[in-house]
N, C-alpha and C positions, 0 to 999 in steps of 0.2 A: 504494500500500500504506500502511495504518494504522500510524504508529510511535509508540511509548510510551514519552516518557521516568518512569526511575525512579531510587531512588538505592539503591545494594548497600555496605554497610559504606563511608557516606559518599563514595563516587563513581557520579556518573552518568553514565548509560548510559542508551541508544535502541533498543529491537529494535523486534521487526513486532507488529504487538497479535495475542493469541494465543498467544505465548511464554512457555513457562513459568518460574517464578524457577528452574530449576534449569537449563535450557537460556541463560539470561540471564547466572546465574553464572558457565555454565561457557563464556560467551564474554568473560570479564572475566579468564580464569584459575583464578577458585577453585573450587576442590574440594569440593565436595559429598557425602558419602557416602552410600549405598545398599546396602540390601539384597533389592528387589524390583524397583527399575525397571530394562527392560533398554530400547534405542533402541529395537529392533525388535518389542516388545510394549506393547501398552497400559496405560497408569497407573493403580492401582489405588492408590496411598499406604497401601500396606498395614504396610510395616515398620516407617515412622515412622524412620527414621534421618536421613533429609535435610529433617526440620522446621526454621523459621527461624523469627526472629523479624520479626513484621510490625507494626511501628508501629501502634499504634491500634485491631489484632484482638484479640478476644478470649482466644485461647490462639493457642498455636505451630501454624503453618502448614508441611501436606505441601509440599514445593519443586518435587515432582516432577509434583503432581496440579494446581496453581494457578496460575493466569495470573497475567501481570504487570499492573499498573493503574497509572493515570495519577497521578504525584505518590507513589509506594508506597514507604516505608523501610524498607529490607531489613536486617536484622543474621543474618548466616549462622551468626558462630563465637562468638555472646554466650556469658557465665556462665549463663543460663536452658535454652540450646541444647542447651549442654556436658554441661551435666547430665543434660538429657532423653535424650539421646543417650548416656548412659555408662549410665544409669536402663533403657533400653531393651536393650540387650546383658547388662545383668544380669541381667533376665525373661529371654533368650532362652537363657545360659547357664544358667538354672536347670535348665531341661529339657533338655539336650543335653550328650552323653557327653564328657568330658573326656580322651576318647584320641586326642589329635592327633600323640603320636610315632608309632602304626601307620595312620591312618588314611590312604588313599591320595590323597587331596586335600591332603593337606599339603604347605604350599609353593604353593598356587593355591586357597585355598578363601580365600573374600571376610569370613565370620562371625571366622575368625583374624587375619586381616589387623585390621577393625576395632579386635577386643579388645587388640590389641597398639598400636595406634594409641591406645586411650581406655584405656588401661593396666586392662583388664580379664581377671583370672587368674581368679575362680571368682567366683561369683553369691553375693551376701548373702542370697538367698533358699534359705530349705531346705522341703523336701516332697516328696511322689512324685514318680517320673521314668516316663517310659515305659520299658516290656521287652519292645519288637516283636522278633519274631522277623525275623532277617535273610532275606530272599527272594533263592534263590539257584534258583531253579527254570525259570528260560531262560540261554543260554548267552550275553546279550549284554550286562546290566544287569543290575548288585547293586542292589537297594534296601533300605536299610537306613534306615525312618521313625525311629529313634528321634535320627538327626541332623538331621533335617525341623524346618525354624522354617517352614515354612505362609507362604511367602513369596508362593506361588503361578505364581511364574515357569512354572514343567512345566505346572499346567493351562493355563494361557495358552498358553503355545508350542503345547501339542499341541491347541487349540483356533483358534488363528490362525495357525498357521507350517502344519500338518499338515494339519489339518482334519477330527483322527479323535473330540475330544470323547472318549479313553478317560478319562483321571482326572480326579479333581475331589474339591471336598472334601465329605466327611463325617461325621458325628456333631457334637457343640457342643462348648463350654468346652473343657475340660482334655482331653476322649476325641477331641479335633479330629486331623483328619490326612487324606491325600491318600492315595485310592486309585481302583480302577476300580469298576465296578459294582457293589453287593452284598457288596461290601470283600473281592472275591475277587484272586489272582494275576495277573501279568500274561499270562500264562501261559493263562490262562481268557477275557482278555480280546480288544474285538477289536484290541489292538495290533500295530502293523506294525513294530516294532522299528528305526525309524529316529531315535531315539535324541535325538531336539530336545531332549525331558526331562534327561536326561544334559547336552547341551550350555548350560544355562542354568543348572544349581545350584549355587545360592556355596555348598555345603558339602559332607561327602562323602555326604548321606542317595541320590544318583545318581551311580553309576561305572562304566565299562567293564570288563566283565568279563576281557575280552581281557587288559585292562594291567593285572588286579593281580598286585603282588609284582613287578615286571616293571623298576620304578623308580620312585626320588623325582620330584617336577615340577621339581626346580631341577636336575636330573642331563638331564634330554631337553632334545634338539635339536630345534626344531620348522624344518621344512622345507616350504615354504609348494609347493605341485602341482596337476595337473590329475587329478581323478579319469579311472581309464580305460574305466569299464564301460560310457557309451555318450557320444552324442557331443554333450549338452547342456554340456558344460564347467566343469561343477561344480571350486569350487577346496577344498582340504583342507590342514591341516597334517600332514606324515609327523612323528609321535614316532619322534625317532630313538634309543638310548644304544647306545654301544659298536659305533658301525657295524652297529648291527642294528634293525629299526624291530620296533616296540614296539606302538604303536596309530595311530589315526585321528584326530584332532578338529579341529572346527569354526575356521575363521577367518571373524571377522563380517566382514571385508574384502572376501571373496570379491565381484566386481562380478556375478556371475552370481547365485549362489544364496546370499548371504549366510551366514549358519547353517544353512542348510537341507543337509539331505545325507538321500539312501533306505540303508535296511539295506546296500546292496551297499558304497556308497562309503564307511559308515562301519565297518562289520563287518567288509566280505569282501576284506580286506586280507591274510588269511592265505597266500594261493599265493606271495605275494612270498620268505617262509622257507620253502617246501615243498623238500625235498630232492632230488626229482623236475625241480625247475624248471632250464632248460637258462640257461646262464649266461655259456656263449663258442659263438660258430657253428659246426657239424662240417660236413664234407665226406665224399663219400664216395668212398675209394682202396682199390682192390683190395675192393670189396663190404665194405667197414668204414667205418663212419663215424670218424674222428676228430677233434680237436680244431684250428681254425685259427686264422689273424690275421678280424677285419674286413675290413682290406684286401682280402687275398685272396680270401675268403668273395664279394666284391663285386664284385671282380673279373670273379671267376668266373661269376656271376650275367648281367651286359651280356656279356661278353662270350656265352651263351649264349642268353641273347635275341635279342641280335642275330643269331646264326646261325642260327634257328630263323626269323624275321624273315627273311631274304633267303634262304634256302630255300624257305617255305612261304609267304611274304604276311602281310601283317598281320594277319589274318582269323584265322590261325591261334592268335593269341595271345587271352588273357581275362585279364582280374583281378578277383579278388574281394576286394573289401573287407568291414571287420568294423562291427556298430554301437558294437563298443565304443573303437573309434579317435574321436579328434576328429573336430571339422567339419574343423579346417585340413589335418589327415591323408588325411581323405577327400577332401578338394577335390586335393590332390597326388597324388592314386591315379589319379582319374577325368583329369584333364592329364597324368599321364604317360603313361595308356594312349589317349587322344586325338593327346596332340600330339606324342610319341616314339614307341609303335608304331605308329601311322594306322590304331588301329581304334575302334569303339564297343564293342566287347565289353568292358565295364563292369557289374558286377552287385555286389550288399552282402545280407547275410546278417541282415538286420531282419527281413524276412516271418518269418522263423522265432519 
């Protein structure tokens, strides 16, 4: 493998050639800021927040979009940076609503974090703003463009992560902004409501509609799990507040599906608070079901297998498993009913 040394605010360093100065930095430790690039999408140096200075270029270099070169002197946090970078959040706050004590991304939205990082409170620049009307017309995603800096992350995701190509940007200049086809709803569109959009926007112009009003981000527990609706192993964090979960979202850690999650795992979280849902095991005494231990409930169970078992033969027993259990759950269905009752009658509920 090809390696490059270079020098990063006067220390050198060696990656693979191909490495980008932002990937280089942040194996040095330093921090880099961003508002468009995410790992798992491709680099477009669109926000212009992680420019550097490059010895001997012409102007201030994307970090995010430019390989490292052989001999290349890198200054990350110069006076020229600093500026372009505080310069750059002031264009973006020009056009973006300054209601960040209701807005529901507050406390995880990446454009505020910035602004309080490069001590920026309102934009030096004055002139029209947009007045999109807030799209509240599916039950799953608020979009609300008028907090949209055109980062592009959403097209991206739902062009590489998805694969559905519903949004994209346009009109030009100032009337610029992100929508699906013909700048109709999403609603109209063909979106499958799996939400990757949502999951990648530093601001709140993407939000689950589930969780607003629901809680602040610095108030939830995230609770890292296994989705249950079938038995690919998608992992999720449960929003938890007050012992009661809240919403779904993405953890990019997941080894299985990264960010990716379908409408079910991220949406159809709701049965969990349905009042319906049974929540300790009943038995049934005297033709009434009512409420018991585990223990007991389990008990009662082998022990009734096993009578039914030496009764009638193994033959007599079946199990059905569901697709929406794990693989590891299903692999424990299909061995209990093999190697504890001595039958094959084993069958799963997929075909359907």
């Amino acid at each position: 493998m090809e390696m490059v040394k270079l020098t990063i605010n006067g220390i050198e360093i060696e990656v693979p050639a191909g490495t980008t100065i932002l990937k280089a930095a942040e194996q040095m430790g330093i921090k880099i800021p961003t508002l468009c690039f995410l790992e798992e999408l491709s680099s477009v140096g669109a926000c212009r927040m992680c420019v550097v200075e490059v010895k001997g270029a012409r102007a201030l270099v994307a970090s995010c979009a430019a390989a490292v070169a052989p001999g290349m002197d890198v200054q990350t946090h110069s006076p020229a940076v600093m500026e372009a970078r505080k310069m750059m959040l002031d264009l973006l706050v020009a056009n973006h609503p300054l209601d960040c004590m209701t807005c529901e991304k507050m406390g995880d939205c990446n454009l505020a974090e910035l602004c309080y990082e490069y001590g920026v409170k309102e934009s030096i620049f004055k002139g029209d703003k947009h007045h999109y009307p807030i799209e509240m017309s599916n039950p799953f995603i608020v979009r609300d463009m008028n907090k949209c800096i055109l980062c592009g992350r959403c097209v991206r995701a739902c062009a590489e992560i998805t694969g559905q190509d519903t949004i994209d940007f346009i009109y030009r200049g100032f009337n610029s902004k992100v929508a699906p086809f013909y700048d109709e709803e999403l609603v109209e569109s063909n979106c499958v409501y799996c939400g990757q959009c949502v999951s990648v926007c530093p601001t709140g112009a993407l939000t689950e509609r589930q969780m607003a009003g629901q809680g602040r981000r610095w108030e939830i527990t995230k609770v890292k799990t296994t989705c249950p609706f079938c038995g690919t192993g998608c992992n999720f964090d449960l929003n938890v507040k007050d012992g009661k979960l809240i919403g779904v979202t993405s953890n990019s850690s997941a080894p299985v599906n990264g960010r990716a999650l379908c409408i079910k795992g991220r949406f159809g979280w709701d049965f969990v608070n349905n009042e319906n849902r049974l929540t300790t095991p009943l038995i049934k005494k005297d033709g009434k079901f009512v409420e018991t231990s585990w223990e007991e409930a389990l008990d009662l169970i082998a022990k009734s297998l096993k009578e039914i078992k030496e009764k009638n033969g193994p033959d007599s027993f079946a199990a059905l498993s569901s697709a929406r259990c794990t693989n590891e759950e299903n692999y424990l269905v299909q061995k209990f009913t093999r190697a504890v009752m001595g039958t094959n009658n084993v069958d799963h509920c997929a075909r359907t």
